[in-house]
C-alpha positions in Angstrom: 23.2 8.0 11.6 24.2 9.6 8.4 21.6 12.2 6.8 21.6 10.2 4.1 20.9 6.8 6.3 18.5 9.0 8.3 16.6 9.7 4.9 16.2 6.3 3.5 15.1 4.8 7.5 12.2 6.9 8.6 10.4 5.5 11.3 7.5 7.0 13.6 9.9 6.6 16.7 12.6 9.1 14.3 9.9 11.4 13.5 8.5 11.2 16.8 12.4 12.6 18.2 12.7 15.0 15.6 9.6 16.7 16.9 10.0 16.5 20.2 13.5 17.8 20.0 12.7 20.8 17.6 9.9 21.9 20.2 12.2 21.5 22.9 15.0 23.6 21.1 12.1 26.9 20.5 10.3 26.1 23.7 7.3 25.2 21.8 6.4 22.7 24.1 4.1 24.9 25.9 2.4 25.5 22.9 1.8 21.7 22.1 -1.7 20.9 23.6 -2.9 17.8 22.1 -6.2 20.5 21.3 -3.6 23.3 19.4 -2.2 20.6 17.9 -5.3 19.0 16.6 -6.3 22.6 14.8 -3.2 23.0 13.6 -3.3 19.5 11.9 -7.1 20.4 10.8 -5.7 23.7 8.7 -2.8 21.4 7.3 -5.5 19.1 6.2 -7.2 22.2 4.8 -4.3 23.6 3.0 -3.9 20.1 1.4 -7.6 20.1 0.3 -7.0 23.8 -1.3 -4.6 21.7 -3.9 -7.0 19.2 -5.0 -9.6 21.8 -4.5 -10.4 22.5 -8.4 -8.7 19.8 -9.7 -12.0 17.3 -10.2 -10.7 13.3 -10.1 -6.9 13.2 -10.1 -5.3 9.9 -11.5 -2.7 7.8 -9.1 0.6 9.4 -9.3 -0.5 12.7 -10.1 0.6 12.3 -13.9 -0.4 15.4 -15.4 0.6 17.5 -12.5 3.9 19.5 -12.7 6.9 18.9 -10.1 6.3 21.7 -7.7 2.5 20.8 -7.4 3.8 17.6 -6.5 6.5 19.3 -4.3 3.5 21.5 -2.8 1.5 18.1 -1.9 4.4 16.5 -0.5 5.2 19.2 1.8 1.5 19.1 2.9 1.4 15.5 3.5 4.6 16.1 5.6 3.0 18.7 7.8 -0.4 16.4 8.4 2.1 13.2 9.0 4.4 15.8 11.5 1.4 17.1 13.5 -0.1 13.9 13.7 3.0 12.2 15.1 3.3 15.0 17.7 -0.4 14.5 18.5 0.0 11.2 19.2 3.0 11.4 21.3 1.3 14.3 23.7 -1.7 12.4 24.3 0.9 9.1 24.6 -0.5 6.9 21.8 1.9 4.4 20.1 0.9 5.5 16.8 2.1 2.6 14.8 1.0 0.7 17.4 -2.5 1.8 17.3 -2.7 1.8 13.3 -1.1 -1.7 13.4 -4.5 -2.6 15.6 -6.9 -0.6 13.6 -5.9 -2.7 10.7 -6.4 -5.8 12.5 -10.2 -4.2 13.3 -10.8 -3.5 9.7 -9.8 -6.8 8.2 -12.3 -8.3 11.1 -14.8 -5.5 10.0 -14.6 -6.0 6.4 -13.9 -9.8 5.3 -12.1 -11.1 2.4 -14.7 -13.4 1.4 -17.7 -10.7 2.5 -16.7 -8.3 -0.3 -16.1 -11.1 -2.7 -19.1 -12.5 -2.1 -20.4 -9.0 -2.7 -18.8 -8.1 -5.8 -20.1 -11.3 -7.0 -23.6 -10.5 -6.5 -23.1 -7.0 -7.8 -21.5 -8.2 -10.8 
């Protein structure tokens, strides 16, 4: 796969890999406890809230903000999405899997016609 094939076809399982093959390369793995790895995935999480800290309500697509705030939150987001894969491949959790499920959950847990029904009544 190209890098340019690579970029436009990310998948969990690619991600999943990349991680597990750049921990490999430092001999990180011994460092990848699925508890480090939660508290390092915590203080992305927290480094991500330090953006949007002071900010007050931000509109969708961050219109106002300029390119390398947006750069800043992107490279946040990729940290929490990174750490999170690795997470979930340590403690051997199909990740899309287990989202695909928790979906499922939701939409049982939180009915169309319920919240219809609701905005109706609140309306």
């Amino acid at each position: 796969m190209t890098g340019e094939e690579e970029m436009s076809n990310v998948t969990l399982d690619l991600l999943k890999k990349k991680m597990d093959d750049f921990a490999k390369e430092r001999d990180w793995d011994k460092f990848h406890s699925p508890r480090n790895l939660l508290l390092a995935l915590v203080g992305e999480v927290g480094e991500l809230s330090e953006i949007f800290q002071w900010k007050g309500e931000v509109p969708k697509g961050l219109p106002d903000w300029k390119e390398n705030e947006k750069l800043h939150v992107g490279e946040e987001l990729s940290d929490i999405l990174l750490y999170l894969v690795r997470l979930s491949d340590i403690c051997g959790i199909d990740l899309g899997q287990a989202a695909l499920r928790k979906v499922q959950l939701n939409a049982i847990k939180y009915p169309v016609n319920k919240l219809n029904q609701q905005e109706q009544v609140d309306n």
